[in-house]
C-alpha positions in Angstrom: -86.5 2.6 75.8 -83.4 1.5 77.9 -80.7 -0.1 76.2 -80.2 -3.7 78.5 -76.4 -3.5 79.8 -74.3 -6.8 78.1 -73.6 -8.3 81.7 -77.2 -8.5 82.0 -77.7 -11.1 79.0 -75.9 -14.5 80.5 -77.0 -17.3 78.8 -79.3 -16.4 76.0 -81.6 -18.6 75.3 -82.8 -19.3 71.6 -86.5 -20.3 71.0 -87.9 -21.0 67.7 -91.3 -18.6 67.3 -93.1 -21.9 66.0 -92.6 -23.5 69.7 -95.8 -24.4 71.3 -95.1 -23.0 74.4 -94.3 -19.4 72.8 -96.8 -17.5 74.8 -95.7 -19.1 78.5 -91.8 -18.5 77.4 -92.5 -15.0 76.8 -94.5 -13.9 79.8 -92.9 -16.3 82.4 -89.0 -17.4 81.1 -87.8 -20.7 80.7 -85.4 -22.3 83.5 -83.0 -19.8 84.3 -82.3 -18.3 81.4 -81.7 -14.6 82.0 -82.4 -13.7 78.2 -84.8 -14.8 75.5 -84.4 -14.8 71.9 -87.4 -15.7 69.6 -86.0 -17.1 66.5 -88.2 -16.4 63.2 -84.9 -17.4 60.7 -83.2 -20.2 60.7 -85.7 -22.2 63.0 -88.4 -21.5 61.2 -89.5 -23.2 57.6 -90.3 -21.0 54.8 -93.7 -22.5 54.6 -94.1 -21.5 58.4 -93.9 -18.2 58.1 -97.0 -16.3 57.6 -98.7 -18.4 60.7 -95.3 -18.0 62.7 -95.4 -14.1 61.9 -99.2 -14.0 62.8 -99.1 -15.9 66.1 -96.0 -13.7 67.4 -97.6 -10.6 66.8 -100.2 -11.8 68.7 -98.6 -13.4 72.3 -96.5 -10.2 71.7 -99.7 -7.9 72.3 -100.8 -10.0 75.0 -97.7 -10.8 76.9 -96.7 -8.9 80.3 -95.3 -5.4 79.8 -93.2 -6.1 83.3 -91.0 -9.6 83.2 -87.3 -10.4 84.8 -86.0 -12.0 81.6 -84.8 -9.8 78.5 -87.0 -10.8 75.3 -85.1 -10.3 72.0 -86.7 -11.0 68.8 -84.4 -12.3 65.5 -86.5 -11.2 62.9 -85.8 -13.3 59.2 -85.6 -10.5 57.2 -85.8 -6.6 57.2 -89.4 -6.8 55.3 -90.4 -9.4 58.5 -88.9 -6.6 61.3 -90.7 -3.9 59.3 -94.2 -6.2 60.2 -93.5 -6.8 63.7 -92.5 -2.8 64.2 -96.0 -1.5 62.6 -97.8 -3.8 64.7 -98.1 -1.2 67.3 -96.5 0.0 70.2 -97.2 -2.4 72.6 -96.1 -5.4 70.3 -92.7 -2.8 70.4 -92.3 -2.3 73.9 -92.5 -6.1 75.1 -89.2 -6.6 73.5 -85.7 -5.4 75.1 -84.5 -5.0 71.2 -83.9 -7.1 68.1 -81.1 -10.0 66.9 -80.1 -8.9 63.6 -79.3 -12.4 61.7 -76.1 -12.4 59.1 -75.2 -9.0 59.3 -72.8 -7.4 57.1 -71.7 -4.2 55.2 -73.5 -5.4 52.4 -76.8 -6.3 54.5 -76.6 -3.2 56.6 -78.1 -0.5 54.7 -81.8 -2.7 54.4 -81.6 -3.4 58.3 -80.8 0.5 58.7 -83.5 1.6 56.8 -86.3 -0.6 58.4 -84.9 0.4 61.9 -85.4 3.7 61.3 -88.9 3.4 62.4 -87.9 2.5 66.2 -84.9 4.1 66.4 -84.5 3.9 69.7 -85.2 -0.1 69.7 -81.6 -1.9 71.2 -79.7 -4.3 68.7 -77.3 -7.3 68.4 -75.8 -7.6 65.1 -74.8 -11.0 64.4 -71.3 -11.3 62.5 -71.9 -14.5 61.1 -71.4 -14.8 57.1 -68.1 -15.4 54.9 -67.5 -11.7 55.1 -65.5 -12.5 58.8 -63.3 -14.7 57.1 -61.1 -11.7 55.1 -59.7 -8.8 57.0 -61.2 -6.3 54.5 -64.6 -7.2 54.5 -64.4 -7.6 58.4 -63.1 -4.1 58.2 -65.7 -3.0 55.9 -68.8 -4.6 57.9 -67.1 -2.8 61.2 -67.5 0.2 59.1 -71.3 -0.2 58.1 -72.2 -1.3 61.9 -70.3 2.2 63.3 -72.8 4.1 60.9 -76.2 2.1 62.6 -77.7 4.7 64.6 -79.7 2.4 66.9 -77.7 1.4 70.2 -75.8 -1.7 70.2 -75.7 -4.0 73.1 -73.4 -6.7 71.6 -72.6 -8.7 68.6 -73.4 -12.2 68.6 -71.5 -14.6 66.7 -73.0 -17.0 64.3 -70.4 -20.2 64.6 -73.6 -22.8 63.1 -73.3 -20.3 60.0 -69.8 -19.8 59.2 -69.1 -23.2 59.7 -72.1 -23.5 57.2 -70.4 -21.4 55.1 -67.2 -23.6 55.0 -69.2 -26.8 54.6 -68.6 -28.0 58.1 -70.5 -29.1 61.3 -69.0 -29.5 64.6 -68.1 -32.8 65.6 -68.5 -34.7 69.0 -66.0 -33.3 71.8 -65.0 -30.7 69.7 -65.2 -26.7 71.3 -65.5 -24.2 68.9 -61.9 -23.4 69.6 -61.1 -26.8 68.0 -62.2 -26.2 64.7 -61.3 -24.1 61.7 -63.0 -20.7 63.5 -61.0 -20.5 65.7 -58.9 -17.7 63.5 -62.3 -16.0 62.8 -62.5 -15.5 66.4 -59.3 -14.3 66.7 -59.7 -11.9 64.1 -63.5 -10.6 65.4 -62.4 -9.9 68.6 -59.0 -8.3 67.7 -61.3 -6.1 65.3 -64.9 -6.1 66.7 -63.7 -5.2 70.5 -61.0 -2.0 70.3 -63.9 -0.3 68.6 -65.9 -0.7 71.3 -68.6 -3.3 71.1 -69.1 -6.5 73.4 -69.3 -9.5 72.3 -71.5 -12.9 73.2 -69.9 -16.0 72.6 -71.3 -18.6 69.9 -73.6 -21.7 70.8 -72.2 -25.3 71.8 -74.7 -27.3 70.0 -73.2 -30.3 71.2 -76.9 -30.8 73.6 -76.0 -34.0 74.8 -72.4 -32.8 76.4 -71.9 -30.9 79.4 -68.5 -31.7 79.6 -67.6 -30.5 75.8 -69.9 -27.3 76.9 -67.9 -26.4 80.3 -64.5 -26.9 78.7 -65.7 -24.4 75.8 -67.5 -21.5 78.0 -63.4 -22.1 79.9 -62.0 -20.9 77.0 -64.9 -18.4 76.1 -64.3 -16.6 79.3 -59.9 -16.4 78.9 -61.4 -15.0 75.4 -63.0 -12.2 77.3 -67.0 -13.7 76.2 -69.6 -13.1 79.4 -72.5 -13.5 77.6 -73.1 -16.8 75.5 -75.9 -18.0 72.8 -77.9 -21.5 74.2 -80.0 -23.5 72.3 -81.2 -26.3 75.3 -82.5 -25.3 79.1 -79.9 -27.9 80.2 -77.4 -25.8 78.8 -78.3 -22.8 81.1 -77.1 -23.2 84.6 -73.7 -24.9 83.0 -73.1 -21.5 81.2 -74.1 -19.3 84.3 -72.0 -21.0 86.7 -68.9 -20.2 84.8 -69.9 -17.0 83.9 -70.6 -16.0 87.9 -67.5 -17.9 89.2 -65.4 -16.7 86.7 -66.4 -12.8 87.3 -65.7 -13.4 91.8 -62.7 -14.7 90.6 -61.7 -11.7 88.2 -63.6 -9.3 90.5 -60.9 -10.1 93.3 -58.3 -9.0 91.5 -59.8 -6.2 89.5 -60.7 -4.7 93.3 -56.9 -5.6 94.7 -55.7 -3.3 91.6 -57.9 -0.9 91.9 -57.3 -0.6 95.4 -53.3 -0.6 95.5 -51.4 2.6 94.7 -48.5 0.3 93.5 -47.6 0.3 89.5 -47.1 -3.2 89.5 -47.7 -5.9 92.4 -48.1 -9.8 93.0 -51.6 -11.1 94.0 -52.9 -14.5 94.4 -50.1 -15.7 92.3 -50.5 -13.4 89.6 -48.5 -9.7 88.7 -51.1 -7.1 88.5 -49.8 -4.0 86.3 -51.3 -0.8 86.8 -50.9 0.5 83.3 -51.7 -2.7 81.6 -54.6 -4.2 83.0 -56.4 -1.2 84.0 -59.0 -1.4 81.2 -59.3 -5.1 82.6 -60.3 -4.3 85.8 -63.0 -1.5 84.7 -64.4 -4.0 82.3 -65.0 -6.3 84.9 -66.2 -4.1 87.9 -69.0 -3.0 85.1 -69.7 -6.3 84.4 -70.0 -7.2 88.3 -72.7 -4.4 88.7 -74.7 -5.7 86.5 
């Protein structure tokens, strides 16, 4: 199985498994949404779950082996994963890998154990419980990840959650980087990203504001975010516009560095440093091939 490249995931769009529409999503996309991810947790009622389960199994059988868009699947539970992964291999292979809801040091060992029958399957851990909000157990949950054995393509970030978890909501016009998570972000990336692992930036679920949504993906994209969670098509083309113009912008200067033999220069109004912003300029040339 290949392992989709993080520049390839854009907007991510999440649909709940219950939508009627399930099958069509699957095998054709919705909008422009270069990602799906089918939702079986938090968008799904308890009482749902058996029928959900059921009817997923089955548009995963019968859905296109071949499609443009990159179909994740965020199981509710290890024992629910275990289900969809001995439903055979072709209900495995029409997913690009698996979401891995609320995942933590003290969660990872069940997840580990019921990936170990695809263990080739592509994942995206989602740091999105109380342990982000201490150093230690950050620490400790970067610890459990580095010991998954299944390849990571990113970690998403849970911001509906950990507000959740400190009995907030977002309010009108607020960005994420308005509220009290904004330190949790600080402390994921400065933790999360020197280890290696990309991150996607978490969901505006402000629907019904554009303008709230464009100021935040501004700020997700000086945070280093190229990929970002999307709960509306309207949301889509917003988040992919930013995302493309930001990376021509970037790319222009990540070519004029890597181009110059100069240690440090000015271009376009900006001191490029050889030394310092060399990892920069990789980062985004990878990103621009994908």
């Amino acid at each position: 199985m290949t392992t989709p490249r993080y520049g390839a995931l854009g907007a991510s769009l999440y649909v709940p498994a219950t939508h009627k529409h399930l099958g069509t999503i699957l095998a054709e996309g919705c909008a422009s949404a270069r990602s799906i991810i089918v939702c079986t947790e938090d968008a799904v009622a308890a009482e749902e779950v058996e029928w959900c389960l059921h009817r997923l199994m089955k548009e995963l059988r019968e859905t296109p082996a071949s499609v443009p868009h990159l179909r994740f699947l965020r199981p509710r539970s290890p024992a629910l994963l275990r289900e969809v992964l001995q439903g055979g291999e072709r209900t495995v292979a029409a997913l690009d890998g698996v979401v891995l809801p609320k995942f933590d040091h003290l969660s990872a060992p069940e997840w580990a154990d019921t990936l170990a029958l695809a263990p080739d399957l592509p994942i995206m851990p989602t740091l999105e419980t109380a342990m982000m909000f201490q150093e230690t157990t950050a620490l400790q949950t970067l610890a459990a990840l580095q010991h998954m054995t299944n390849p990571v393509i990113a970690l998403r970030i849970g911001a509906n959650d950990l507000l959740g978890a400190l009995g907030l909501k977002r309010q009108p016009g607020q960005t994420i980087y308005d509220t009290p998570l904004r330190s949790t972000l600080e402390r994921i990336i400065t933790l999360f990203r020197p280890a290696g692992y990309e991150l996607s930036a978490p969901v505006c679920d402000l629907i019904g504001e554009p303008e709230t949504l464009a100021r935040e993906i501004v700020q997700d994209i000086a945070w280093g975010f190229y990929a970002k969670t999307c709960v509306h098509p309207t949301q889509i083309d917003v988040i992919e516009a930013h995302l493309s113009q930001a990376l021509a912008r970037q790319h222009t200067l990540a070519v004029a560095l890597m181009q110059s033999d100069q240690a440090v220069f000015k271009h376009d109004g900006q001191m490029l440093e050889q030394t310092c912003h060399q990892a920069w300029a990789s980062r985004v040339n990878g990103l621009v091939a994908t």
